[in-house]
C-alpha beads as a LAMMPS data file, in Angstrom:
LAMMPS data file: protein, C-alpha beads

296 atoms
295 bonds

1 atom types
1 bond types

-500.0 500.0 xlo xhi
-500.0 500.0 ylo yhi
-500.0 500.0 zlo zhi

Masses

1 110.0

Atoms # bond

1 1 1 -302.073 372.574 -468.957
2 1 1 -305.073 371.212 -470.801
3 1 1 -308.439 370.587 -469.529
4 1 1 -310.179 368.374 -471.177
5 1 1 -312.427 366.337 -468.767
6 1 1 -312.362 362.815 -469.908
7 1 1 -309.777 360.350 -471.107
8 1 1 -311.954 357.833 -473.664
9 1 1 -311.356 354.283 -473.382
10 1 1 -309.599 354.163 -477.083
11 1 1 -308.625 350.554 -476.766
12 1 1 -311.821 348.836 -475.538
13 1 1 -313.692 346.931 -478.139
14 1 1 -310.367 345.813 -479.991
15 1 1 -307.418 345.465 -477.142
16 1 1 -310.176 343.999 -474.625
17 1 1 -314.017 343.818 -474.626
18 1 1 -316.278 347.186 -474.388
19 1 1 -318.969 345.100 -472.774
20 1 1 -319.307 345.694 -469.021
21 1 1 -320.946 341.954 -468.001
22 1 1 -318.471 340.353 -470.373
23 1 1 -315.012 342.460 -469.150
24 1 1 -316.556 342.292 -465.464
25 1 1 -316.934 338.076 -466.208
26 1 1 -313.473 337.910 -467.467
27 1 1 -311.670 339.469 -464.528
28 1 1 -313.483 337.772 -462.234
29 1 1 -312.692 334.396 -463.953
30 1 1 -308.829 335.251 -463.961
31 1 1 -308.893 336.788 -460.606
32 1 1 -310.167 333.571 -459.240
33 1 1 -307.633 331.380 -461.168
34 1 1 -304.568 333.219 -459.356
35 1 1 -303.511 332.901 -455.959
36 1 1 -303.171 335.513 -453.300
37 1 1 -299.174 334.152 -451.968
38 1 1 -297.612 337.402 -451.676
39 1 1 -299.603 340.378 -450.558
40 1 1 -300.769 342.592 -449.203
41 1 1 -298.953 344.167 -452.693
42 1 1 -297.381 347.901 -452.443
43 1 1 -296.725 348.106 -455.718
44 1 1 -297.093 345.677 -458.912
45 1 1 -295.207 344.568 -462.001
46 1 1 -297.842 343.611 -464.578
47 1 1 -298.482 343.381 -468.614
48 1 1 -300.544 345.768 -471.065
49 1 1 -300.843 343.923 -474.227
50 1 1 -304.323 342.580 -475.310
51 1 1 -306.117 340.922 -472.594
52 1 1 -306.714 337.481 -474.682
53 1 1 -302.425 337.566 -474.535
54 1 1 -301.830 338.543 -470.897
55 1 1 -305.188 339.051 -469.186
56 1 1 -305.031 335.744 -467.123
57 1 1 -301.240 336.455 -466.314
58 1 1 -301.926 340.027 -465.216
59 1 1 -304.587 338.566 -462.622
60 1 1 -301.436 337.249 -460.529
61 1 1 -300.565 340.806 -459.568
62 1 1 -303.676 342.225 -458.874
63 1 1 -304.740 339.325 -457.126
64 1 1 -301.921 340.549 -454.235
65 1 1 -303.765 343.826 -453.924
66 1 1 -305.831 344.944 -450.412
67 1 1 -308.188 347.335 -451.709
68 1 1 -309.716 348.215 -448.457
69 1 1 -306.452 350.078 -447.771
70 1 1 -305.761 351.473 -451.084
71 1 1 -306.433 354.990 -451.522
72 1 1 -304.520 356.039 -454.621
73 1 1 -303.048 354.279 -457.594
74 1 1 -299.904 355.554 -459.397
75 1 1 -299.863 353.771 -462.604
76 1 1 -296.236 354.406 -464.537
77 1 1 -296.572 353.030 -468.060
78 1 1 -293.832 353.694 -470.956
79 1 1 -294.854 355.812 -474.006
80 1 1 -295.261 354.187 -477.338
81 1 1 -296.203 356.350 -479.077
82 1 1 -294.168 359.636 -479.073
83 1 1 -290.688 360.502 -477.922
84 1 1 -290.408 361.709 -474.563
85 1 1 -287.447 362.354 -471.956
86 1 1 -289.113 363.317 -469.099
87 1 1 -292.425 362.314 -467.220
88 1 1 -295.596 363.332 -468.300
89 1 1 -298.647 363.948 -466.206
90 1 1 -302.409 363.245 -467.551
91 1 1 -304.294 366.269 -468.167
92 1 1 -307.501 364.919 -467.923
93 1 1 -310.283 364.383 -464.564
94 1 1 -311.594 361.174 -464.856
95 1 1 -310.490 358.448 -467.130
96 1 1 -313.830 356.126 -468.576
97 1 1 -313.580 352.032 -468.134
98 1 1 -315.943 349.613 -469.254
99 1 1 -316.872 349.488 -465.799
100 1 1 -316.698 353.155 -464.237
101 1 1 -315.344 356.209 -464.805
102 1 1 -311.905 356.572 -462.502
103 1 1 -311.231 359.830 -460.866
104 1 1 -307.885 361.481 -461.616
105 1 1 -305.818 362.367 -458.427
106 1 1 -305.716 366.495 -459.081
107 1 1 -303.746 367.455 -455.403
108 1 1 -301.308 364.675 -456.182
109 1 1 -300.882 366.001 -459.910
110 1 1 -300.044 369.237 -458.822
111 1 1 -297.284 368.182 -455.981
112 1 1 -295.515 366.211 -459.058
113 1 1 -296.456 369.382 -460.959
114 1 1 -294.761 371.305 -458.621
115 1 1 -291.321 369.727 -458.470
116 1 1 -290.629 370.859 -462.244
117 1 1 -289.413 367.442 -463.652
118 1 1 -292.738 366.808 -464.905
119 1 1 -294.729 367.147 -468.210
120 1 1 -298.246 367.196 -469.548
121 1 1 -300.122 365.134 -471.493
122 1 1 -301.939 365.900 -474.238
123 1 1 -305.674 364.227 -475.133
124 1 1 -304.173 362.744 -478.275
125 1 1 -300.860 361.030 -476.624
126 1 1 -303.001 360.268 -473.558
127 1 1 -305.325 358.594 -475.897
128 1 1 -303.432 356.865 -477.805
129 1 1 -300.994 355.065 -475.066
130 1 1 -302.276 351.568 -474.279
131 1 1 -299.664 351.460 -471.428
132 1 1 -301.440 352.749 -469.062
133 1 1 -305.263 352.103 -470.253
134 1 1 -304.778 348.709 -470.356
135 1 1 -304.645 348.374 -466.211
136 1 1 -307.696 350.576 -465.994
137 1 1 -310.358 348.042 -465.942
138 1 1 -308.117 345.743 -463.904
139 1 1 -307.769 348.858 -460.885
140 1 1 -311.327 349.463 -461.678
141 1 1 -312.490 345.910 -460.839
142 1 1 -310.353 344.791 -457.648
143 1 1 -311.456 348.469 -456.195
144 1 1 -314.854 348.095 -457.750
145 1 1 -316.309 347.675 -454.147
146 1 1 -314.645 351.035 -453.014
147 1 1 -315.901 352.821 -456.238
148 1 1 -315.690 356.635 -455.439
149 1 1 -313.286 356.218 -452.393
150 1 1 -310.519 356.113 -454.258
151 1 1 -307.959 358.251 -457.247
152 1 1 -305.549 357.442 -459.851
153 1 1 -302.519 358.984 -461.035
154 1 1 -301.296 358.172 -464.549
155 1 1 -297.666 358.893 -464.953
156 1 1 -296.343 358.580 -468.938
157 1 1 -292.241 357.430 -468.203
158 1 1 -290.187 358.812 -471.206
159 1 1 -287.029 357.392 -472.306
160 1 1 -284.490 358.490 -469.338
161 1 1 -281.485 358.260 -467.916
162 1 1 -280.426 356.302 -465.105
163 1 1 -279.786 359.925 -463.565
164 1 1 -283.432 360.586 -464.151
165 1 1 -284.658 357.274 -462.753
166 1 1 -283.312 358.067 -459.486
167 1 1 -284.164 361.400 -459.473
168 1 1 -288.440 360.161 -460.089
169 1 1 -287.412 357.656 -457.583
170 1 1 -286.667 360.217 -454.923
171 1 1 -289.408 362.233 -455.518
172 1 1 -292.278 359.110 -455.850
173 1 1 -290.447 357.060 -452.494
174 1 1 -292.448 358.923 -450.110
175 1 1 -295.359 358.059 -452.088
176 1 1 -294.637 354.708 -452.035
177 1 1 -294.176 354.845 -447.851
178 1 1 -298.013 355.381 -447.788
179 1 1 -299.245 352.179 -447.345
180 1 1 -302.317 353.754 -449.029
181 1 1 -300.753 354.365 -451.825
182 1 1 -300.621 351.555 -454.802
183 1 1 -298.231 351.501 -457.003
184 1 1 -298.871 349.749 -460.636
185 1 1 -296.067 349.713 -462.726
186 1 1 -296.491 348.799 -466.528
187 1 1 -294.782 346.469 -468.592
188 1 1 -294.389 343.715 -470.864
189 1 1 -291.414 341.869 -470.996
190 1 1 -289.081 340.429 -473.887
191 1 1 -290.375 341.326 -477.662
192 1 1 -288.532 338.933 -479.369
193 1 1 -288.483 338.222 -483.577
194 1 1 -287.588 340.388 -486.619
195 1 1 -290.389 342.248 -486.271
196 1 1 -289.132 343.997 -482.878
197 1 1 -285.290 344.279 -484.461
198 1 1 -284.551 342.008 -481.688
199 1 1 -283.509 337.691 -481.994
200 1 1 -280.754 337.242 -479.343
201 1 1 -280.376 333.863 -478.998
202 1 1 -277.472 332.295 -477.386
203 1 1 -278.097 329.316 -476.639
204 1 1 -278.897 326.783 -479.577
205 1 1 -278.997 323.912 -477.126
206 1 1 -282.418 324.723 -476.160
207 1 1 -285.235 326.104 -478.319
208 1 1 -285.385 329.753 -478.842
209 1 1 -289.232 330.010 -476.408
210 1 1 -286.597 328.503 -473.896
211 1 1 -284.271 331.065 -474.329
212 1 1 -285.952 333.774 -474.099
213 1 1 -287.145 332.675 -470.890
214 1 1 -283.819 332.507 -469.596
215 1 1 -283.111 335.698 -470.369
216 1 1 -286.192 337.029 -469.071
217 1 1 -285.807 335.096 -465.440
218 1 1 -282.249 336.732 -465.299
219 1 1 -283.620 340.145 -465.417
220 1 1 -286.617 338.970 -462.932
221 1 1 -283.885 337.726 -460.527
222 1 1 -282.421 340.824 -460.555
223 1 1 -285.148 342.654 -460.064
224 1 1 -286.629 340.581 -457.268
225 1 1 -282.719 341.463 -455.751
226 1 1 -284.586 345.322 -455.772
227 1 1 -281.175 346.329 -456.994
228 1 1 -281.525 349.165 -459.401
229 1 1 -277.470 349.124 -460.709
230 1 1 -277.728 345.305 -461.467
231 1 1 -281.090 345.285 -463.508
232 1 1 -279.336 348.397 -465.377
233 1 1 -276.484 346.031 -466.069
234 1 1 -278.157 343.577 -467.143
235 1 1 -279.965 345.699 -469.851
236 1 1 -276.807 347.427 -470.801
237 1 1 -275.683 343.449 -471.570
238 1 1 -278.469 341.728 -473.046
239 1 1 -280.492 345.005 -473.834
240 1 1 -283.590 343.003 -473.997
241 1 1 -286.615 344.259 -474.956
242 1 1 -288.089 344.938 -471.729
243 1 1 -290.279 348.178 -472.829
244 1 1 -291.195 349.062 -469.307
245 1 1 -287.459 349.245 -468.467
246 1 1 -287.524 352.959 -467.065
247 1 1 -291.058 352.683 -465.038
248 1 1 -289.375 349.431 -463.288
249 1 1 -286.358 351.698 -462.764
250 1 1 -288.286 353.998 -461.484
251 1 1 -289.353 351.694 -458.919
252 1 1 -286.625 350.398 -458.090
253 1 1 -284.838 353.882 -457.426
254 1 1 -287.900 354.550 -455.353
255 1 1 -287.364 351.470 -453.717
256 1 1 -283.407 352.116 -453.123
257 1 1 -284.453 356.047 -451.626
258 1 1 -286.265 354.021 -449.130
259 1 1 -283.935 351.290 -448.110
260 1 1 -281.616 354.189 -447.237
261 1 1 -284.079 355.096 -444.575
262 1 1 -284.278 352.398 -443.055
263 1 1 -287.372 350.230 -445.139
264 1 1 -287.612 346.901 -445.846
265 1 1 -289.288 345.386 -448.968
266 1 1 -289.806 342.487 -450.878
267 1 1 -290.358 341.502 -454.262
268 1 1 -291.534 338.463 -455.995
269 1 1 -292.494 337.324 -459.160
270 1 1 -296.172 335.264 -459.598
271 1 1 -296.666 334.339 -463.194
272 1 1 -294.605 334.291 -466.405
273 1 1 -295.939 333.750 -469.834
274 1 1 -295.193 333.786 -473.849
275 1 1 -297.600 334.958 -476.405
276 1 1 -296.094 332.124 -478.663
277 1 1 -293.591 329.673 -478.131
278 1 1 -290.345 330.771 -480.954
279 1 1 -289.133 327.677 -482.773
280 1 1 -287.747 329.106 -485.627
281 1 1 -285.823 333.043 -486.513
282 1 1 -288.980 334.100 -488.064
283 1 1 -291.087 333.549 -485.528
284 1 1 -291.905 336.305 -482.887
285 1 1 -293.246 336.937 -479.110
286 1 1 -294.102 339.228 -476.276
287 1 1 -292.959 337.863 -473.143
288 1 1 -295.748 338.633 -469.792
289 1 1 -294.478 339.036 -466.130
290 1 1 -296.193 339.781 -462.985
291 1 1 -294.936 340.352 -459.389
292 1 1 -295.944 342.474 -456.342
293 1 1 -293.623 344.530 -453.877
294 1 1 -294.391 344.029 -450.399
295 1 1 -293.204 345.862 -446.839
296 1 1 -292.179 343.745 -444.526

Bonds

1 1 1 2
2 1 2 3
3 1 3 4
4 1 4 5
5 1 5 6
6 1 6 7
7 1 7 8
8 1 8 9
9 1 9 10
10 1 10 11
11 1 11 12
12 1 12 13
13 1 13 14
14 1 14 15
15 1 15 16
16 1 16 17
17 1 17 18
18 1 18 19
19 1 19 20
20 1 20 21
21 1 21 22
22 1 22 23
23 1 23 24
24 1 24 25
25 1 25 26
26 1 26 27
27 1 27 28
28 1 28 29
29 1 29 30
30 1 30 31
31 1 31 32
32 1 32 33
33 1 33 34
34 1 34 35
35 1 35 36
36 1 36 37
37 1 37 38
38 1 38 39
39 1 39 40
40 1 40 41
41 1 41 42
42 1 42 43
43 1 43 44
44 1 44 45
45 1 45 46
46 1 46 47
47 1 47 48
48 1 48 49
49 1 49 50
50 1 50 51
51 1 51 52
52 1 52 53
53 1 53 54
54 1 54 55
55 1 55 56
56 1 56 57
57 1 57 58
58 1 58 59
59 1 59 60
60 1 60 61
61 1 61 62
62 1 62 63
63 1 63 64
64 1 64 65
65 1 65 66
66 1 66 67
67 1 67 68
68 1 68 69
69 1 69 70
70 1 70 71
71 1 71 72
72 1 72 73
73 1 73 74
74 1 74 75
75 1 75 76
76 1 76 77
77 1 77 78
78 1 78 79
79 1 79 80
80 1 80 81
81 1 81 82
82 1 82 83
83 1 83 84
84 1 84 85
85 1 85 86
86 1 86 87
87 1 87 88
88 1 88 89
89 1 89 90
90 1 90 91
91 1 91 92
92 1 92 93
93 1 93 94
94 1 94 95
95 1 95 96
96 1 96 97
97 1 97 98
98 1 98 99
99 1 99 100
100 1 100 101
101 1 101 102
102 1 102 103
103 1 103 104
104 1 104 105
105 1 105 106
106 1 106 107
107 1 107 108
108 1 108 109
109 1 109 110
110 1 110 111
111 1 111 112
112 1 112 113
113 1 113 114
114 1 114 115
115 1 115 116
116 1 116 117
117 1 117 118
118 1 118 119
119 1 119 120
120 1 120 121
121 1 121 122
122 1 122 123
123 1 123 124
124 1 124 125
125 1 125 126
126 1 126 127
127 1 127 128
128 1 128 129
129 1 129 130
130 1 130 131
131 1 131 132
132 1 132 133
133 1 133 134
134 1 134 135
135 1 135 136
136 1 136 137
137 1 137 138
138 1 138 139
139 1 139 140
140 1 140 141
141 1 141 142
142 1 142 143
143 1 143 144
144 1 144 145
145 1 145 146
146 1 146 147
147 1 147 148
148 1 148 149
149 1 149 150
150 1 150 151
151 1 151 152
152 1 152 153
153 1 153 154
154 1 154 155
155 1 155 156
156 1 156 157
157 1 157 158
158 1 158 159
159 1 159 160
160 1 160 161
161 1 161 162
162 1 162 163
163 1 163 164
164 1 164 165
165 1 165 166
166 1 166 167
167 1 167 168
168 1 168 169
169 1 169 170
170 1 170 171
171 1 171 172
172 1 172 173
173 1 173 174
174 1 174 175
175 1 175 176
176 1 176 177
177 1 177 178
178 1 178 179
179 1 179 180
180 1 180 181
181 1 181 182
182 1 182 183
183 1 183 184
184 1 184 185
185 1 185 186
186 1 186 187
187 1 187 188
188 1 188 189
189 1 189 190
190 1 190 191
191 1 191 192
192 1 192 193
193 1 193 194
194 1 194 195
195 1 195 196
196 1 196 197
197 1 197 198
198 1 198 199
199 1 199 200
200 1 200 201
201 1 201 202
202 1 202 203
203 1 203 204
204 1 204 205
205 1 205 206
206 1 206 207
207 1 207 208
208 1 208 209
209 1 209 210
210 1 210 211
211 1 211 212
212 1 212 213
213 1 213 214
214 1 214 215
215 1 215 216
216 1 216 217
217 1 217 218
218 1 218 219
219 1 219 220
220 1 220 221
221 1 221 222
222 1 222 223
223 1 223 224
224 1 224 225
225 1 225 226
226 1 226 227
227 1 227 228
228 1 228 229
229 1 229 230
230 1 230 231
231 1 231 232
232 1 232 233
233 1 233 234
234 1 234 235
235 1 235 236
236 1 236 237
237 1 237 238
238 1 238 239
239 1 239 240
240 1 240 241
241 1 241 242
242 1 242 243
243 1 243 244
244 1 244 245
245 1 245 246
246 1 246 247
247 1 247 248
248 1 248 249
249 1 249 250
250 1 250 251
251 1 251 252
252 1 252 253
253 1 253 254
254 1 254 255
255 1 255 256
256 1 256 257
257 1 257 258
258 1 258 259
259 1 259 260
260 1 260 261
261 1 261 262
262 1 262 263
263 1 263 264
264 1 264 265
265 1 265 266
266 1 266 267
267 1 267 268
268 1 268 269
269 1 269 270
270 1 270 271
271 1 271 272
272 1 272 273
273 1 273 274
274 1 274 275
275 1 275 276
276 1 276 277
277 1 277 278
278 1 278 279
279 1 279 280
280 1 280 281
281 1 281 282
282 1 282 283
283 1 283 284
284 1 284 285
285 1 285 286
286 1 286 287
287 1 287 288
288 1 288 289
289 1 289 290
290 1 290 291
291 1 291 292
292 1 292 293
293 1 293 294
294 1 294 295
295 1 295 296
């Protein structure tokens, strides 16, 4: 295991501000444009592209969070970046924000450690993943008035199986009891155009922005079902683009682990948006969701 201390902020300045007043300005703008309708949230379903592309959609989900409760925050984000069929672990103690400097959970990371399905991270692929950064400002500023009171615990989600999915679902579920415990899962939705190798479009009735909606709500429906076997279906079908596919699964095997015992949870979406609106087969998108899991 490495041991380096800090995780840089690579992406601020160019993905979102590096300004402290300006970043702190913007969140507070977007968080006061959403609604609190579905909280308080265990875990969350929210983007990680630029902020200027899903910043104000991203404020749905946190806006669902109770930070006086919230203790630690599991953030699952897909890798990018570098091919990876397990889950990886950050290496690091604190991870720096515009805002403050977050403390990396080291107890937790050594329980995960401890159960042998997990991997390290190191500096340069923790680095250079935006999938997880990208929510660090956002945890930072809805827990800003608990600053110090509270850990993270960045989780990198490799391309697995479904077999794997459950098997990280067993083992996070009895994080996910805690009601201290946050859970932020990471991911954009439908990358659609040539550019992603992706232009399903079956539908020529409607215009292709319109489509790719549709096909986006499906898999939100089924995920707001919190059945893990029909959201796999539905990728196996459509295979849309949905690059936080396995952290969602994740979640949702989590989710399952703990219906078995008797839970019972909710999940809604808040807020769905389109970087661009497709007309034409060379245009291209990133599709934005976010929803929060609740206990009832």
């Amino acid at each position: 295991m490495p041991n380096n201390k800090y995780r840089e902020a690579t992406h601020a300045g160019s993905w979102y501000t590096d300004c402290a007043q300006e970043l702190n300005a913007q969140l507070d703008c977007w968080l006061d444009d959403a609604t609190l309708s579905f909280g308080p949230a265990r875990a969350i379903i929210a983007p990680h592209a630029g902020y200027r592309y899903c910043g104000a959609c991203g404020a749905f989900a946190y806006r669902q969070i109770s930070p006086a409760v919230v203790k630690r925050v599991f953030i699952l984000g897909p890798s990018h970046h570098v091919r990876l069929n397990r889950c990886a672990l950050s290496a690091v103690k604190w991870c720096r924000t515009p805002l403050y400097d977050l403390p990396v959970d080291q107890g937790i990371n050594q329980e995960l450690w401890k159960t042998g399905h997990f991997k390290w991270m190191d500096q340069k692929t923790d680095e250079d993943e935006h999938s997880i950064e990208m929510h660090l400002p956002y945890v930072a500023k809805v827990m800003q008035a608990f600053e110090n009171q509270f850990t993270i615990i960045p989780v990198m989600v490799g391309s697995i199986s479904n077999e794997w999915e459950e098997k990280y679902g067993k083992i996070f579920a009895p994080y996910l009891a805690d009601p201290q415990n946050l859970f932020v899962i990471s991911s954009d939705f439908c990358h659609w155009g040539q550019r992603f190798r992706y232009t399903c479009y079956e539908d020529n009735s409607v215009p292709i922005y319109k489509w790719i909606e549709t096909l986006d709500k499906m898999g939100m429906d089924l995920i707001e079902t919190l059945n893990a076997d029909s959201f796999s279906e539905y990728l196996r079908k459509y295979n849309n683009t949905i690059c936080g596919r396995h952290p969602i699964g994740v979640l949702m095997q989590a989710v399952e682990e703990l219906k078995r015992s008797g839970y019972r949870m909710s999940f809604k979406f808040l807020k769905y948006d389109q970087s661009n609106q497709c007309s034409n087969m060379h245009d291209s998108s990133v599709s934005y969701a976010s929803g929060s899991l609740i206990f009832e």
